[in-house]
C-alpha positions in Angstrom: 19.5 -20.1 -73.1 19.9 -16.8 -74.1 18.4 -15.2 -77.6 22.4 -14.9 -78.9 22.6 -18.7 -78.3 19.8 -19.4 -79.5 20.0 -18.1 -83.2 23.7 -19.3 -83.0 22.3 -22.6 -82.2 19.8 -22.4 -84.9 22.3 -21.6 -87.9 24.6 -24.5 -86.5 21.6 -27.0 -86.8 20.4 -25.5 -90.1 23.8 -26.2 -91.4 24.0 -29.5 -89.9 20.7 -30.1 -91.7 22.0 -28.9 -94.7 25.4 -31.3 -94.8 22.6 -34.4 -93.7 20.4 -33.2 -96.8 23.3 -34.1 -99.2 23.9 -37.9 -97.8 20.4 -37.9 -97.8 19.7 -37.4 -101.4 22.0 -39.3 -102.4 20.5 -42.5 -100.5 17.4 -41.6 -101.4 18.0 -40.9 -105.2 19.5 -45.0 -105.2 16.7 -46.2 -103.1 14.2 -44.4 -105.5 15.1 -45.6 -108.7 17.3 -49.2 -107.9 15.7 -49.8 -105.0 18.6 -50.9 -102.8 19.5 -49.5 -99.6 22.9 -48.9 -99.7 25.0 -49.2 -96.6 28.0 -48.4 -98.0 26.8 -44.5 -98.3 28.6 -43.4 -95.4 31.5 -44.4 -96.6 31.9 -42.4 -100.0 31.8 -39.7 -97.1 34.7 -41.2 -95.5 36.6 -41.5 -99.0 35.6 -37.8 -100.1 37.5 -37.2 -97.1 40.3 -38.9 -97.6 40.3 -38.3 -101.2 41.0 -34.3 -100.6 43.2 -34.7 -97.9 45.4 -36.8 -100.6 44.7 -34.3 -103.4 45.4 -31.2 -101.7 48.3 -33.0 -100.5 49.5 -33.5 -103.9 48.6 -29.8 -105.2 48.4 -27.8 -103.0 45.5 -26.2 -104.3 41.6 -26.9 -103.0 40.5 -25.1 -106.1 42.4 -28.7 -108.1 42.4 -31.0 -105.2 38.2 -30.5 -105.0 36.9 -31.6 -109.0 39.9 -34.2 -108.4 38.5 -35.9 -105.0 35.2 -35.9 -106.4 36.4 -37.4 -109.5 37.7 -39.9 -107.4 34.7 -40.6 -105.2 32.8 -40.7 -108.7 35.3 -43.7 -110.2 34.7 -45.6 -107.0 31.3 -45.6 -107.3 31.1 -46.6 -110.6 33.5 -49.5 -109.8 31.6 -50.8 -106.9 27.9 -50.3 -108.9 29.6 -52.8 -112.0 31.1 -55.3 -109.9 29.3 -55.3 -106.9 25.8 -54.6 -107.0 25.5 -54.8 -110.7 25.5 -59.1 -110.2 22.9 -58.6 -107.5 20.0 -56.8 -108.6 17.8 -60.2 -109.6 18.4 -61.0 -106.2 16.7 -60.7 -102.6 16.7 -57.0 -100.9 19.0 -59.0 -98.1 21.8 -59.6 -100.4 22.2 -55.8 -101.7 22.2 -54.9 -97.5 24.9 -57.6 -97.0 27.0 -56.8 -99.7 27.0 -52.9 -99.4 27.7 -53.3 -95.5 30.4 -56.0 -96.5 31.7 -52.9 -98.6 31.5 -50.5 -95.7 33.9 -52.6 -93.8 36.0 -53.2 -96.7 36.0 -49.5 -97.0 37.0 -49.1 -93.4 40.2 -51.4 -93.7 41.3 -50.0 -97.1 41.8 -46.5 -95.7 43.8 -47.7 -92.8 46.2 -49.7 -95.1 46.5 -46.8 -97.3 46.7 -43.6 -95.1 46.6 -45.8 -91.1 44.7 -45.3 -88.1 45.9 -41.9 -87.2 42.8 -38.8 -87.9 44.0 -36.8 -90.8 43.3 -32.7 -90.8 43.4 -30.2 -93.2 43.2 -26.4 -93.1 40.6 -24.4 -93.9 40.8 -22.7 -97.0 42.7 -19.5 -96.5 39.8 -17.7 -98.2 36.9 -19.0 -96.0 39.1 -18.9 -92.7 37.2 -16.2 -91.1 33.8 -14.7 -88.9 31.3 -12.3 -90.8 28.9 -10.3 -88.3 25.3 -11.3 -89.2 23.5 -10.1 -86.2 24.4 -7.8 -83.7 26.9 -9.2 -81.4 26.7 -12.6 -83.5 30.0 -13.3 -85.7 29.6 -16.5 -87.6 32.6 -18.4 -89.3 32.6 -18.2 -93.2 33.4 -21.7 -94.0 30.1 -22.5 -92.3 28.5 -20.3 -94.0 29.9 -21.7 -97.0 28.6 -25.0 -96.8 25.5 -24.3 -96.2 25.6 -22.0 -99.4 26.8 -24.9 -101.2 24.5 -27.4 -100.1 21.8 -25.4 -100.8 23.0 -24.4 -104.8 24.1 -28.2 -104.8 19.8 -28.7 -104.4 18.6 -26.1 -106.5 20.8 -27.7 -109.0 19.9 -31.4 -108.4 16.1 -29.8 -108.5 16.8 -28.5 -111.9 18.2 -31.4 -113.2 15.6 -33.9 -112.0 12.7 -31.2 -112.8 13.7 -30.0 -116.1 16.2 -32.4 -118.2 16.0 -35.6 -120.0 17.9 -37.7 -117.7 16.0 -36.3 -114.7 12.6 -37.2 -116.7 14.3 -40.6 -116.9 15.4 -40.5 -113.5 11.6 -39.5 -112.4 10.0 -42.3 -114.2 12.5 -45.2 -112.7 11.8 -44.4 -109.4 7.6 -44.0 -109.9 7.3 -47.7 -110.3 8.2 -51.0 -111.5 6.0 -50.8 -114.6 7.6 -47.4 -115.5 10.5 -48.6 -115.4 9.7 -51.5 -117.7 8.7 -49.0 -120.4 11.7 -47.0 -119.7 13.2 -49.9 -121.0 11.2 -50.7 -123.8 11.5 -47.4 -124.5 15.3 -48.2 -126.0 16.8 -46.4 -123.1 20.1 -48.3 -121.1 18.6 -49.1 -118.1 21.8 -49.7 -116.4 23.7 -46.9 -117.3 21.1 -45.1 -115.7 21.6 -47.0 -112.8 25.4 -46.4 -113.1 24.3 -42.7 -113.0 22.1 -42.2 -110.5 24.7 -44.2 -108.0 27.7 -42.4 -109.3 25.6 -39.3 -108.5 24.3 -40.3 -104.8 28.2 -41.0 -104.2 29.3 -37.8 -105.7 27.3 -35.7 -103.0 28.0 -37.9 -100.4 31.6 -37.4 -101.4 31.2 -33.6 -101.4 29.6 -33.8 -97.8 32.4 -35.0 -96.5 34.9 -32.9 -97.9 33.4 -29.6 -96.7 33.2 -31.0 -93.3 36.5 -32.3 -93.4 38.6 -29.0 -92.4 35.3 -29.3 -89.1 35.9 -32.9 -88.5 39.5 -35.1 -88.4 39.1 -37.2 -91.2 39.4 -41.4 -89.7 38.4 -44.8 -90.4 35.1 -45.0 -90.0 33.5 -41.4 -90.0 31.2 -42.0 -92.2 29.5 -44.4 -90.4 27.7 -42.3 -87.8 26.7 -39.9 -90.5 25.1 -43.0 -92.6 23.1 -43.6 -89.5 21.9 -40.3 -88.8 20.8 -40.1 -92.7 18.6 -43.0 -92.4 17.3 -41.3 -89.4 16.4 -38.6 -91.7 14.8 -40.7 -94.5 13.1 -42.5 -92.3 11.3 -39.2 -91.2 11.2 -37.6 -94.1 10.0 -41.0 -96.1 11.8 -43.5 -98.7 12.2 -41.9 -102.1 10.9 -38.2 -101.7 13.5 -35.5 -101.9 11.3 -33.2 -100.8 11.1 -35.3 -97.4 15.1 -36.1 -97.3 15.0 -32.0 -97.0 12.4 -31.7 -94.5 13.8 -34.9 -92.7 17.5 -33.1 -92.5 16.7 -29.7 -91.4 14.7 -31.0 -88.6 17.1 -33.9 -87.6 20.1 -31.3 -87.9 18.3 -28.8 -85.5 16.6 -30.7 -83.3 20.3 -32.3 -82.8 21.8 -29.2 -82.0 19.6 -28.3 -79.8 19.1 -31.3 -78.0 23.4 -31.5 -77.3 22.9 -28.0 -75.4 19.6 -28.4 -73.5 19.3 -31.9 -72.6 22.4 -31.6 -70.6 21.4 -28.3 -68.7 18.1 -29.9 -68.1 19.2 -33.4 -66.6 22.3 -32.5 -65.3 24.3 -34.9 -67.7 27.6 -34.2 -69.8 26.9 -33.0 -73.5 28.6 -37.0 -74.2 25.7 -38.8 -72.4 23.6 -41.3 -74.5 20.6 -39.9 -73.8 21.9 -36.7 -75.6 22.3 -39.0 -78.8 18.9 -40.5 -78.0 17.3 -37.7 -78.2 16.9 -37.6 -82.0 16.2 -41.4 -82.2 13.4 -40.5 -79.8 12.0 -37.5 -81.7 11.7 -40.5 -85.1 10.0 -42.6 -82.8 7.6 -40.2 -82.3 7.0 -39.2 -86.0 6.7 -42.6 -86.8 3.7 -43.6 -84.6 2.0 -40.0 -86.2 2.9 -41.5 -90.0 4.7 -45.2 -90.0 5.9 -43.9 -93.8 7.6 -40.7 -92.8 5.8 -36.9 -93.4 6.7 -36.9 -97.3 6.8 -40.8 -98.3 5.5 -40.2 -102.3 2.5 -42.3 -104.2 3.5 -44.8 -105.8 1.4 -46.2 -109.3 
């Protein structure tokens, strides 16, 4: 591998990372504070998706079609948090991991009634369709660029909120513990419209994931569901409930993925498809795990 490759390598996996790091707040925002897993994650990256294509469609204009997809993604959420898990949070972790993967496939159907089987693509903005030189001999396409600009403000700003804003403060003491929550509570404040919140929010940047890597990826049935996978991989590094770890856990899944689709199958003769290319990350958590069974970041709990 030469040095050229290897930087170009390293920016695709840091922006891989980057587009992770947004599922991956978003689960681990709803698994901090309502302590449910939710399986049906992946899939508000599927419907951001499908949600632009049909906006654009409509306007004509990714500057309107964007606030309206995630709008979209956003009523969704907030539909499924009322009259799905809403009814279920007395009730056994088993029954909130049955019922959001019970929505994942209902997700899955609904977009092939509505738009069919076929992959849907859309065109880069005109704007960001382009290669800017940021080495010597190393052009790099904008759009990429681009989303990893925006994931990273998207942070900074999800930082600021939870750091240095009433809600966040609210958010913060939810996901600390059970007895925190309780005062929360007592405190007068609506527990589940935080709830409502803090879901609509997780959905919202899973949403927004998966329209910036629409114009890279056909939109189709099912998309999100290899992503949702990969995200738990990257909790499950990182550890449950630390945003701090869903960023550590997503720049190192997203890079060590990269690199392992180009060397593993120079190294072992195989085709970059082989499954022990995709293993290769399930092998690297495997290894973390026996270091830390809780992840490198998993936070204290009171």
């Amino acid at each position: 591998m030469t040095l050229l490759l290897f930087i170009e390598q390293l920016i695709n996996g840091l922006q891989f990372g980057l587009m992770l790091f947004l599922m991956a707040v978003g689960v681990t925002l709803v698994f901090g504070v309502m302590r449910v897993i939710n399986l049906a994650h992946g899939s508000m990256f599927m419907v951001g998706g499908y949600f632009l294509v049909a906006a654009y469609s409509a306007t004509r204009s990714y500057a309107l079609a964007l606030p309206l997809a995630i709008t979209g993604v956003v009523a969704v959420a907030v539909v499924m948090e009322l009259l799905v898990l809403r009814p279920l949070y007395g009730r056994e972790p088993l029954d909130q991991v049955l019922a959001t993967f019970g929505m994942t496939m209902f997700f899955n159907e609904a977009v092939v009634v509505i738009w069919g089987r076929e992959p849907l693509s859309f065109a880069i903005p005109p704007l960001l369709n382009g290669y800017v030189q940021i080495l010597p001999g190393i052009s790099y396409p904008v759009f990429r660029l681009t989303i990893s600009g925006v994931a990273i403000v998207v942070g900074l700003l999800l930082y600021l909120f939870i750091a240095h804003t009433r809600l966040g403060a609210l958010i913060r003491a939810g996901s600390e513990s059970r007895e925190k929550r309780e005062i929360v509570a007592a405190l007068g404040v609506n527990i589940g419209f935080l709830y409502t919140l803090v879901f609509a929010l997780g959905a919202a940047l899973a949403g927004l994931a998966g329209m910036m890597t629409g114009p890279l990826l056909s939109v189709e049935p099912g998309i999100g569901d290899p992503i949702l996978i990969l995200t738990l991989v990257v909790i499950v590094i990182g550890g449950f409930g630390s945003i701090r770890g869903a960023l550590a856990g997503a720049l190192i899944v997203g890079v060590f993925d990269t690199f392992s689709r180009v060397l593993v199958p120079q190294l072992f003769g195989l085709s970059a498809s082989s499954a022990l290319t995709g293993m290769a990350v399930y092998i690297l958590m495997a290894a973390i795990l026996i270091y830390s069974r809780t992840g490198l970041f998993t936070p204290q709990r009171g």
